[in-house]
C-alpha positions as CSV (number, residue, x, y, z in Angstrom):
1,X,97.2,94.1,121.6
2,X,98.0,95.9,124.6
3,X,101.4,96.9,126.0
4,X,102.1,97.5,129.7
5,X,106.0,99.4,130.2
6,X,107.5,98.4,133.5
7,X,111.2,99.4,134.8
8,X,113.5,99.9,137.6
9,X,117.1,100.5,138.2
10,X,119.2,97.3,136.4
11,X,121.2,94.7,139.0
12,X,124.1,92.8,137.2
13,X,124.4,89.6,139.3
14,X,127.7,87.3,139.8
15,X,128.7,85.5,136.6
16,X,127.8,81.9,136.8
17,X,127.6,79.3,133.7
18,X,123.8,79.7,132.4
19,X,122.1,76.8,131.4
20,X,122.2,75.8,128.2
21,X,125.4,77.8,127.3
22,X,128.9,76.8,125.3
23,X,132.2,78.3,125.9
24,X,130.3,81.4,127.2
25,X,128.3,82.1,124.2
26,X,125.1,83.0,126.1
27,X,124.2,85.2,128.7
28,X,120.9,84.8,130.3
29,X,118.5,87.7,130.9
30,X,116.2,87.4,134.2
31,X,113.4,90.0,134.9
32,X,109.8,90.4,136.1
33,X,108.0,91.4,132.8
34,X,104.8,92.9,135.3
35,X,104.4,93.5,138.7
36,X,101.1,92.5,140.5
37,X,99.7,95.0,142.5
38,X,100.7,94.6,145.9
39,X,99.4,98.6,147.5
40,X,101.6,100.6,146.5
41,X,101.8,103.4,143.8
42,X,105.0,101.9,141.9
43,X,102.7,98.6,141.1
44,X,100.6,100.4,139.3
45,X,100.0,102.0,136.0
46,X,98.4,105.4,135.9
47,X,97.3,107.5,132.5
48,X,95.2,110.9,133.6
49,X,92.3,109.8,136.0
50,X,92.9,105.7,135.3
51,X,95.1,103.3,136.7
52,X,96.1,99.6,135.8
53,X,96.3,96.9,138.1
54,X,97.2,93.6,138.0
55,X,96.0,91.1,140.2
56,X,97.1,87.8,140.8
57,X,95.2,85.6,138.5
58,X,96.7,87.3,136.0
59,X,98.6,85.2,133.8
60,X,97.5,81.5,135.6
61,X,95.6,81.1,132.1
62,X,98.9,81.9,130.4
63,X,100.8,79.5,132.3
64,X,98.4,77.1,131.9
65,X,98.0,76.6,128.3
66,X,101.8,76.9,128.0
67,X,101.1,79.6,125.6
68,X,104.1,80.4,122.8
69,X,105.3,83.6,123.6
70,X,108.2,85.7,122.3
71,X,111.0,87.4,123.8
72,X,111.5,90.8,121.9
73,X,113.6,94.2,122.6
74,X,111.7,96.5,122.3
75,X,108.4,95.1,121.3
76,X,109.9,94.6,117.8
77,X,109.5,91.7,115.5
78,X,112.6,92.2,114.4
79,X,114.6,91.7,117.2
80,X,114.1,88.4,118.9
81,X,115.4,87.5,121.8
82,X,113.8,84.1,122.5
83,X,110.9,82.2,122.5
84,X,109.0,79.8,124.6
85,X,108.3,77.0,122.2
86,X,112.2,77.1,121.8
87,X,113.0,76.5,125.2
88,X,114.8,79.9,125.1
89,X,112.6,82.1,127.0
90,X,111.0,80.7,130.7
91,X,107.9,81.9,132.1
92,X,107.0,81.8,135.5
93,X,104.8,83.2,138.3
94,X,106.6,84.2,141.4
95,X,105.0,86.1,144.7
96,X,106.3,89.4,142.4
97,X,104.6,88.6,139.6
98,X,105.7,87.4,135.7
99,X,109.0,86.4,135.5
100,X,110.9,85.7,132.4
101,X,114.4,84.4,131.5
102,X,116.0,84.7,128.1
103,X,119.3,83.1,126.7
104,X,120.6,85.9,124.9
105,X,122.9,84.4,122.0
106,X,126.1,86.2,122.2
107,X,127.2,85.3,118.7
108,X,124.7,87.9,117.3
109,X,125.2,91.3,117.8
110,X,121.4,92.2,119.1
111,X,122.3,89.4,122.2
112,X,125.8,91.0,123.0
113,X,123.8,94.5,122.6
114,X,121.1,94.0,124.5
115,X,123.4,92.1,127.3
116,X,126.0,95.0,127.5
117,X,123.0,97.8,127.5
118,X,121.3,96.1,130.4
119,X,124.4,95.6,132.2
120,X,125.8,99.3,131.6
121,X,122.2,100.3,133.4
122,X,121.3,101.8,129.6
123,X,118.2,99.3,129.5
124,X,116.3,99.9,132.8
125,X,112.8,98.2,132.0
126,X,110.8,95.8,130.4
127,X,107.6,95.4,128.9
128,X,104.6,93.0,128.1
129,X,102.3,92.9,124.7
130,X,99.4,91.2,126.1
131,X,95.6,90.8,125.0
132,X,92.7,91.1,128.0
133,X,90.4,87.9,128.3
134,X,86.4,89.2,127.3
135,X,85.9,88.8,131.4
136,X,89.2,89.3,132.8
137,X,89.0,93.1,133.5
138,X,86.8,94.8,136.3
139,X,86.4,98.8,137.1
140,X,86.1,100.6,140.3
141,X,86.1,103.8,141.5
142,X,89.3,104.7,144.1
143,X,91.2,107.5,146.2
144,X,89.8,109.5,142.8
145,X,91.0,107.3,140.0
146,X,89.4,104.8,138.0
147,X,90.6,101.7,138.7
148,X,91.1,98.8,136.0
149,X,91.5,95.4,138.0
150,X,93.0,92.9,135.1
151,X,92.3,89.1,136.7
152,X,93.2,87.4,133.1
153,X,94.7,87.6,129.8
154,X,93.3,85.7,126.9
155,X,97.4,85.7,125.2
156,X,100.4,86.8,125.6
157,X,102.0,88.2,123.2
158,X,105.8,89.0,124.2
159,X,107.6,89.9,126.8
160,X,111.4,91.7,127.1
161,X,113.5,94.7,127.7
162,X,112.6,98.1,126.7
163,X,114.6,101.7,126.0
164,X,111.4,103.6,127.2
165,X,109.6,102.4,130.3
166,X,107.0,104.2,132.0
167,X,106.4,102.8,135.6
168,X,109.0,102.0,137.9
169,X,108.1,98.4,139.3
170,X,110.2,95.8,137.8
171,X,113.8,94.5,137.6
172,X,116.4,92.9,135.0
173,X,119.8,91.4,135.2
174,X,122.2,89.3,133.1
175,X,124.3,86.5,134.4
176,X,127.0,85.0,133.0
177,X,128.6,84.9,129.5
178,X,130.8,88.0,130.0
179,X,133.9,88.8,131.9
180,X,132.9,91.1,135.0
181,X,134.1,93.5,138.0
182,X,132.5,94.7,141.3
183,X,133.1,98.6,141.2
184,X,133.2,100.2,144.7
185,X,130.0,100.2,146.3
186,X,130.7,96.3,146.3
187,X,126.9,95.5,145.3
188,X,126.4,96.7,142.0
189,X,128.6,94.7,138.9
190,X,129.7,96.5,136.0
191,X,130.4,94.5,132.7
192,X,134.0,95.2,130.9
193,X,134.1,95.7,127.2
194,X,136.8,96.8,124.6
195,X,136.7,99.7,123.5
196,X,135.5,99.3,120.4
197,X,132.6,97.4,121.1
198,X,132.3,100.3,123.8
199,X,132.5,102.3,120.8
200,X,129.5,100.1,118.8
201,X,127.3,100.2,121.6
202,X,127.1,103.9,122.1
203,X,126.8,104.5,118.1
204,X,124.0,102.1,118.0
205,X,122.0,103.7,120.9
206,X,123.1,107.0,118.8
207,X,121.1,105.8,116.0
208,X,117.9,105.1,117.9
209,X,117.4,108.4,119.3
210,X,118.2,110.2,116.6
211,X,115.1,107.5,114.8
212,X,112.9,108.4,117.9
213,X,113.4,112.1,118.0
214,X,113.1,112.6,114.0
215,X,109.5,110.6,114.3
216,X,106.0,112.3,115.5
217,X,106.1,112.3,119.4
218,X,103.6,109.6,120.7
219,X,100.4,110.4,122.0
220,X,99.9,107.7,124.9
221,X,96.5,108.5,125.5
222,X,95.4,108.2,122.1
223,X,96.7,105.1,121.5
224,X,95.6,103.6,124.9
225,X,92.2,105.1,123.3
226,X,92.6,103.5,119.6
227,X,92.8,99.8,121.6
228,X,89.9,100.6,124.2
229,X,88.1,101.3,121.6
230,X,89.0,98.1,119.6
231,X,88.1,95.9,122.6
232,X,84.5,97.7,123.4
233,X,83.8,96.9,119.6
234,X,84.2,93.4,120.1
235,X,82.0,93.4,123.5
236,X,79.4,95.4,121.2
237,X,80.0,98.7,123.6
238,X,79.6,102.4,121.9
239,X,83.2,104.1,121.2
240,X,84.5,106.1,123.8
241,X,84.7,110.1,122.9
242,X,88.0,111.2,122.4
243,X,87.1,114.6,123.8
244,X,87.0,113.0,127.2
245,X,86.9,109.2,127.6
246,X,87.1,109.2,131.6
247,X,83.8,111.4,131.7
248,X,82.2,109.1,129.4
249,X,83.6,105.6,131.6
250,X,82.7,107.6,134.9
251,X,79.0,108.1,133.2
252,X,78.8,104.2,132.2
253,X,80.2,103.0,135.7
254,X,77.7,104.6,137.7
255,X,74.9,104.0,135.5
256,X,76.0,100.4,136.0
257,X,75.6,100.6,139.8
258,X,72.7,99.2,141.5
């Protein structure tokens, strides 16, 4: 499984009834999951010398097979959000790219979390665990990176908000469910809480960091390396050195070309 970590600045839209919903005991969660590349360095994914990009064929296989995929915060198992099968998470392809709407249950306290975080701006991205297709990937060589093209994933795994994003391309806003203000600028909504559950929230994001910052830090490149690795086994490809992977990839590439 792969993971690609979008994010930008969180919009908190008018509150309107969301479908589906009782006495305001849902909120619904709209984003764009990934952002097709459209030109420009924010739709893109760089590590080192290689970028990601996703190009419109994407997910069409995805859609297609009306695959089941979940909703999770965080990429965690633990935390579900919603799920497609359910009829509580919506996929769909816009001119953006993947866009996904959850019903957050307010009546658990992960929904009303992860509904107050994103509307206090403290979730600012999501993310998508996907797998790559055996032919839905091509490499190129551009402005001095090495380019991945992705033009289809085999599955989709999940989709949701994130606490750590790492490209700035996508956006994420909840509607409805919870009582709401305009503060000055008159764009931007802010959501009003008690106190205490003020109070909650803060302790819980507390709690996180302090898990985060007690745990090993997390070596991006070598796990982007561990899963590379994984898929060239499959295609029957030598491992990549972890010395220096690009060198190796640059090596391969032009060997490859006529």
């Amino acid at each position: 499984m792969e993971y690609l970590l979008t994010s930008t600045p969180t919009v908190v839209a008018p509150a309107t009834q969301p479908r589906g919903s009782t006495g305001g005991k849902s909120a619904v969660l709209r984003g764009h999951a990934a952002m097709f590349y459209d030109g420009t360095p924010r739709t893109q994914v760089i590590r080192g010398e290689l970028a990601l990009r996703l190009e419109r064929t994407a997910f069409d296989r995805v859609i297609r097979e009306r695959q089941d995929v979940r909703a999770l915060f965080n990429h965690d198992p633990n935390m579900v959000l919603g799920r497609t099968s359910a009829g509580t998470l919506r996929l769909a392809i816009d001119r953006l790219g993947l866009r996904y709407e959850i019903d957050l249950d307010l009546e658990n306290s992960l929904g009303r979390d992860v509904a107050r975080w994103t509307a206090r701006r403290d979730l600012q991205g999501s993310s998508m665990g996907f797998q790559i297709a055996a032919t839905g990937d091509r490499w190129e060589k551009s402005g001095g990176l090495w380019v991945r093209w992705i033009n289809e994933l085999s599955e989709l795994f999940d989709v949701g908000p994130v606490t750590f994003p790492a490209n700035e391309a996508t956006d994420a806003y909840v509607i409805g469910g919870q009582k709401q203000s305009r503060t000055t600028d008159g764009d931007a909504l802010t959501t009003r809480q008690p106190s205490r559950a003020r109070r909650a929230s803060v302790a819980a994001l507390r709690r996180q960091l302090q898990k985060r910052q007690s745990a090993a830090p997390i070596d991006e490149s070598a796990v982007w390396l561990l899963r590379e690795n994984a898929r060239r086994r499959a295609r029957g490809l030598p491992a990549l050195s972890a010395t220096n992977p690009v060198r190796q990839l640059r090596r391969e590439l032009e060997g490859a070309q006529p």
